[in-house]
C-alpha positions in Angstrom: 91.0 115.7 94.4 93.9 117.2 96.1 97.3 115.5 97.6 98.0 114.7 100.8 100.2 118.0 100.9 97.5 120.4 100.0 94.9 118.8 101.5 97.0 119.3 105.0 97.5 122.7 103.6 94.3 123.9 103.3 92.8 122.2 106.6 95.7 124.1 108.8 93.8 127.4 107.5 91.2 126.7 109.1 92.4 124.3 112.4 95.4 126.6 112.6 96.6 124.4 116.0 97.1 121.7 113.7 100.8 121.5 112.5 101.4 121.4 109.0 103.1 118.2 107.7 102.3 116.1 110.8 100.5 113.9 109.1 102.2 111.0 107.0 99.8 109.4 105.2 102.1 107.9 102.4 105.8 107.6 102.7 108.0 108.8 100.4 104.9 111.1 98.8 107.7 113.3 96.4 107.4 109.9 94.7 103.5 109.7 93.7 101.5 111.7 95.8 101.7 114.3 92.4 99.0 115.4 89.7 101.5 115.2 87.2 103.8 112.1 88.1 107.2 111.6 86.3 108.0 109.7 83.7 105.8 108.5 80.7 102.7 110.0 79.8 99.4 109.4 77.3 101.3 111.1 74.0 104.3 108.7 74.5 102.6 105.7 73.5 103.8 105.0 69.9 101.8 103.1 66.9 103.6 100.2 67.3 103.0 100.1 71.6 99.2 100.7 71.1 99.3 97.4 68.7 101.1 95.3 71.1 99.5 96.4 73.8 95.8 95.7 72.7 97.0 92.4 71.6 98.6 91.9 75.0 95.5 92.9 76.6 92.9 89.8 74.8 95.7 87.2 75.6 96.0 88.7 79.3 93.2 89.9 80.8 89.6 89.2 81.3 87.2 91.6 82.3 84.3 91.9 84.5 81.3 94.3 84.6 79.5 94.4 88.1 76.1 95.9 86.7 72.5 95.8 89.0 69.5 94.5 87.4 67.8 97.9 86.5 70.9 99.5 85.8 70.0 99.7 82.0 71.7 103.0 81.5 75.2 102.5 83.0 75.4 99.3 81.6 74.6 101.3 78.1 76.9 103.7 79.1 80.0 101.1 79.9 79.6 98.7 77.2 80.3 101.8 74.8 83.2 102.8 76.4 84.8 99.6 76.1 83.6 98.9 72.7 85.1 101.8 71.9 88.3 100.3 73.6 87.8 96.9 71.3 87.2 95.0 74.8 85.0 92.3 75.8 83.8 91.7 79.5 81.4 89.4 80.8 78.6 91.3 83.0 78.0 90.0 86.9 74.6 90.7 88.2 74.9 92.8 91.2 73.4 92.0 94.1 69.9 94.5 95.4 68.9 93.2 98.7 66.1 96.2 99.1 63.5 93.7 97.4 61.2 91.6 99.8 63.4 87.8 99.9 66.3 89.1 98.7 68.4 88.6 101.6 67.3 85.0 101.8 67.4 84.3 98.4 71.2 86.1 98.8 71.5 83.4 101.6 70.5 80.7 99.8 72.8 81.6 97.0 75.9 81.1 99.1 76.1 84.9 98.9 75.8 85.8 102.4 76.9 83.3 105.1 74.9 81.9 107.6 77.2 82.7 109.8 76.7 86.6 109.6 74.2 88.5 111.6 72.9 90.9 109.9 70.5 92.4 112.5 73.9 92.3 114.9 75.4 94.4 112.2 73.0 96.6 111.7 72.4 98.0 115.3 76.6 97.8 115.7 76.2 100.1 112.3 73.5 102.8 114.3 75.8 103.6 117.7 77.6 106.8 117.7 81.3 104.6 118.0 80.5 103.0 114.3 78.1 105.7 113.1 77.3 104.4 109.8 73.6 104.2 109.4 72.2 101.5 107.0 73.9 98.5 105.5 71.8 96.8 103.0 73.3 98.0 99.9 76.5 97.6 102.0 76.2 94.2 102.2 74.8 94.1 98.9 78.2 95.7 97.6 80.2 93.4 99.5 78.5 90.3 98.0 78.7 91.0 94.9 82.5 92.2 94.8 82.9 88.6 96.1 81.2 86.9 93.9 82.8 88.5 91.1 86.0 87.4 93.1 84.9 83.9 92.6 83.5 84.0 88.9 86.9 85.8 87.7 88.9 83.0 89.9 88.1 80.7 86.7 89.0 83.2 84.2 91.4 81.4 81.1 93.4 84.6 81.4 96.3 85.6 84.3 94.7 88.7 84.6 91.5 89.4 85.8 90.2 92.9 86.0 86.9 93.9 88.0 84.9 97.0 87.2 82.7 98.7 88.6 80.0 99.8 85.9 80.4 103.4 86.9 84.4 103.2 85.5 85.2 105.2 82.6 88.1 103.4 81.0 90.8 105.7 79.5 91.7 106.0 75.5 95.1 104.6 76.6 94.3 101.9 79.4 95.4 99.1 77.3 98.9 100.8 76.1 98.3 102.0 80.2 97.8 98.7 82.0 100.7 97.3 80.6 103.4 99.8 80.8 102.3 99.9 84.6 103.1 96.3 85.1 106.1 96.1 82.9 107.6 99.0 84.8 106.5 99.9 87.8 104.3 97.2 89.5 106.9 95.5 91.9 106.9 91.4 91.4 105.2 90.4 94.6 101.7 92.4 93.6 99.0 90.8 93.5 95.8 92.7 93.5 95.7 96.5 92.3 93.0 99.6 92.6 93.4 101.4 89.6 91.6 104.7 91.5 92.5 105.0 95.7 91.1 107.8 97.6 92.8 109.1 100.4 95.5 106.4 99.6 97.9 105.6 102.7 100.8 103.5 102.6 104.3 103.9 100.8 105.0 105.5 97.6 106.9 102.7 95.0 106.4 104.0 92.1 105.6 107.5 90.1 102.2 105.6 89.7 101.8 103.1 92.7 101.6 103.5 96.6 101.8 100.1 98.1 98.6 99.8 100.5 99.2 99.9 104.2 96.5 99.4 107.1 96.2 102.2 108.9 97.7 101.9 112.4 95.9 104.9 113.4 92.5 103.9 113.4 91.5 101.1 115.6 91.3 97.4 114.4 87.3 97.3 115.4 86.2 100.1 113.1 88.1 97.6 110.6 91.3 101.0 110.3 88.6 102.9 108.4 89.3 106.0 106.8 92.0 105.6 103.7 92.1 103.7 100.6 88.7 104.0 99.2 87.6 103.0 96.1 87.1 99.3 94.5 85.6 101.3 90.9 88.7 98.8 88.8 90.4 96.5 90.8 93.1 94.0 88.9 94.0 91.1 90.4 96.4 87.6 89.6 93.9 85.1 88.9 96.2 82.5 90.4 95.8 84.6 93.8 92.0 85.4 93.7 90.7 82.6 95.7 92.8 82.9 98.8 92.5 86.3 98.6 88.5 86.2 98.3 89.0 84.0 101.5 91.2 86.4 103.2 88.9 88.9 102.3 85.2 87.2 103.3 86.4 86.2 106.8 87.0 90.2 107.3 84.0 91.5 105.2 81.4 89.0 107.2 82.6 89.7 110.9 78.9 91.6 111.9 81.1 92.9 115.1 82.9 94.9 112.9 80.4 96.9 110.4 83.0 98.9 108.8 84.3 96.2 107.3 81.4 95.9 105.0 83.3 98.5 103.0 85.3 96.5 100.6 87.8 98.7 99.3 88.1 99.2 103.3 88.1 95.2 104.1 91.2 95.0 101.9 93.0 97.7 102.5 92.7 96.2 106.5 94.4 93.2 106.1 96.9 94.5 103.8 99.7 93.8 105.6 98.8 90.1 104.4 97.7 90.6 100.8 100.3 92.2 98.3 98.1 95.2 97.3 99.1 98.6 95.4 97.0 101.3 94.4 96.8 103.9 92.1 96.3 107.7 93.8 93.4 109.2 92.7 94.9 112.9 92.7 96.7 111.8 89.3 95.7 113.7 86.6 96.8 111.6 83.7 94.4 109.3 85.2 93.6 104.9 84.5 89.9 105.6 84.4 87.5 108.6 85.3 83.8 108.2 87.1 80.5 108.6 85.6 78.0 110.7 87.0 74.9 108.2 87.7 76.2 108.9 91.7 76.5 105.7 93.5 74.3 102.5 93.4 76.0 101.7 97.0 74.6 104.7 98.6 71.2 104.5 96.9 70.3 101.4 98.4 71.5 101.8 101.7 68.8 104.5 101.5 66.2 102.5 100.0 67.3 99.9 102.8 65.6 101.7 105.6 62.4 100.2 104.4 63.8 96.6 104.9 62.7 94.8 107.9 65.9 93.0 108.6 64.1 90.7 111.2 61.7 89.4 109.1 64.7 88.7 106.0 67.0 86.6 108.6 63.6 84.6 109.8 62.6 83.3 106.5 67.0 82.6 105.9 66.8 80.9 108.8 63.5 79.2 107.7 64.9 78.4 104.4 68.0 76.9 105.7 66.3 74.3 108.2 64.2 73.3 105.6 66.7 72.9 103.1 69.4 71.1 105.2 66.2 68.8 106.1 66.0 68.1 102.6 69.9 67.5 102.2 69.8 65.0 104.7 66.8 63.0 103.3 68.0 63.1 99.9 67.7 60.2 97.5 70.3 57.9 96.6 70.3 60.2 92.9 70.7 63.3 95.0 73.1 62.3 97.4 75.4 61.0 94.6 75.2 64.6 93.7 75.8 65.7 96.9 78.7 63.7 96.2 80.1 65.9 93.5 79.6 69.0 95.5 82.2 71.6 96.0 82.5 73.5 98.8 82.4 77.4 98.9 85.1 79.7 100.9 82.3 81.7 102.4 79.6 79.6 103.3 81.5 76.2 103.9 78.0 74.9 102.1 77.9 72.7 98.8 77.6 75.2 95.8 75.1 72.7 94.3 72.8 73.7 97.6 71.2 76.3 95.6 69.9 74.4 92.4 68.9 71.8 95.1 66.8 73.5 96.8 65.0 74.8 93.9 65.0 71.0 92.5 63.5 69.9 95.7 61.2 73.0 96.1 60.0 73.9 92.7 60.8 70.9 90.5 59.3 72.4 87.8 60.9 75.4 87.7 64.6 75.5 84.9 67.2 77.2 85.9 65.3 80.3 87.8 68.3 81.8 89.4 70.7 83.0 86.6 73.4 84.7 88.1 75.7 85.6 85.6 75.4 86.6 82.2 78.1 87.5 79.5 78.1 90.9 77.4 80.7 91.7 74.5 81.2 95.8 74.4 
């Protein structure tokens, strides 16, 4: 991964019209747009840091593992990394949407909105203007970033820190993590990628950039282009929910397909969401990546083979029959209903789910787990 600097470098050799240093893609780069930033480094941490660090680490933070259902080996390969660290994390099923009912069972899940088009999105995605090619494990992505957003939004701890199961933690990230935010993370942060590519914005720190839309790409392919990479994102858990609803309204707008990115989404409306990032060029690096390639990709692949058509029919199917049922519920059910709370993306009762498979199937026990926890 090269800095900004070279990277201009090395392009004007072969574009030799193109000026060299006209590009300013970080402000104030002599400050962390370095391999080798100033300041402390791995061999600094002493025996006493490494102990209060760890400890400050269980009281603090609570991690997450985003893992696919037939992802057996980097879920194997994750849980030893971070059992080597001494860390818990609780595992969030990701979400596949290649398998026939997926999407609608995604729908019904309060995953997806109802409110996003999917086929819309999909032949936005295809013209030359977008040029992305397929979304499903797009989407897929997307959904499941948020609904991590949401399950870490209860977490006991302050801290809440999202991986991606591809993340290859440090020796030091404990010791790491908390010398960042002891002296370098300024006060208003409140979400953080531990790994940006292309990162663009404002240096603040040897170790942070503070994220930035960039003005130079138009709003409608969502400013796409910088700040990729969602592989361990921290965030306040006091902030999470209005940042997952900051977030969904941009990720579900099927106008703008770019914006099924994520790491993209975020880094859009950053200008309303205090978020840093860590530059990926850094050598003395927060975390590494595995080599099982991405899950992301693969699907989108695999997607090709989805009929899109025929997923929003049965969602739509689904939906009319389950807001019949709503409507005609019992007096027991609509004290229920009564409890319900309402999601950020959907705008639907949460119970709607478990209702519909109470309704539907009422012999069927809890048939849609969605979560399960995992100690590394």
């Amino acid at each position: 991964v090269l800095s900004w600097q070279d990277a201009q470098r090395r392009a004007s050799l072969h574009l030799p019209l193109v000026a060299v240093g006209s590009l300013k893609p970080l402000r104030s780069p002599e400050v962390c747009d370095r391999y080798a930033p100033e300041g402390w480094k791995a061999a600094d941490f002493g025996p006493a840091e490494w102990v209060a660090a760890d400890i400050w680490f269980k009281q603090n933070v609570a991690v997450f593992v985003l893992n696919m259902p037939n992802d057996v080996k980097r879920l194997e390969a994750i849980s030893a990394r971070l059992s080597a660290l001494n860390l818990t994390f609780e595992r969030i099923e990701g979400v596949d949407l290649t398998a026939k009912g997926a999407f609608a069972a995604a729908r019904r899940d309060g995953l997806i909105p109802s409110t996003f088009d999917a086929i819309k999105a999909q032949a936005s995605a295809r013209m030359p203007y977008q040029d992305i090619g397929g979304i499903v494990g797009t989407v897929g992505c997307a959904a499941a970033h948020l609904k991590a957003m949401g399950k870490a939004s209860a977490a006991p701890r302050p801290l809440a820190l999202i991986l991606e199961d591809d993340a290859m933690l440090a020796d030091d990230f404990p010791a790491r993590l908390r010398r960042l935010l002891q002296s370098e993370a300024p006060c208003d942060w409140e979400s953080i990628s531990l790994k940006s590519k292309c990162p663009y914005g404002a240096c603040v720190s040897p170790r942070l950039s503070r994220v930035l839309p960039d003005e130079n790409e138009p709003a409608d392919r969502c400013r796409h282009g910088v700040n990729y990479g969602f592989y361990a994102m921290l965030y306040r858990v006091s902030a999470l929910p209005r940042i997952r609803e900051q977030l969904s309204d941009v990720v579900w707008d099927d106008t703008r397909p770019h914006c099924l990115d994520i790491d993209v989404a975020l880094a859009s409306i950053s200008d309303k969401v205090p978020y840093y990032a860590v530059p990926s060029m850094q050598r003395d690096a927060f975390l590494t990546e595995g080599d099982h390639g991405s899950s992301r990709m693969d699907k989108n692949r695999e997607g090709v083979y989805v009929n899109l058509e025929d997923e929003e029919e049965q969602a739509s199917e689904e939906e009319k029959l389950l807001n019949e049922a709503w409507s005609s519920a019992s007096a027991t059910d609509s004290e229920a209903k009564a409890t319900a709370t309402f999601t950020t993306t959907t705008n639907k009762p949460s119970v709607m789910s478990s209702f519909f498979h109470k309704f539907f199937h009422p012999q069927a026990s809890d048939p849609l787990p969605t979560t399960t926890s995992g100690v590394a």
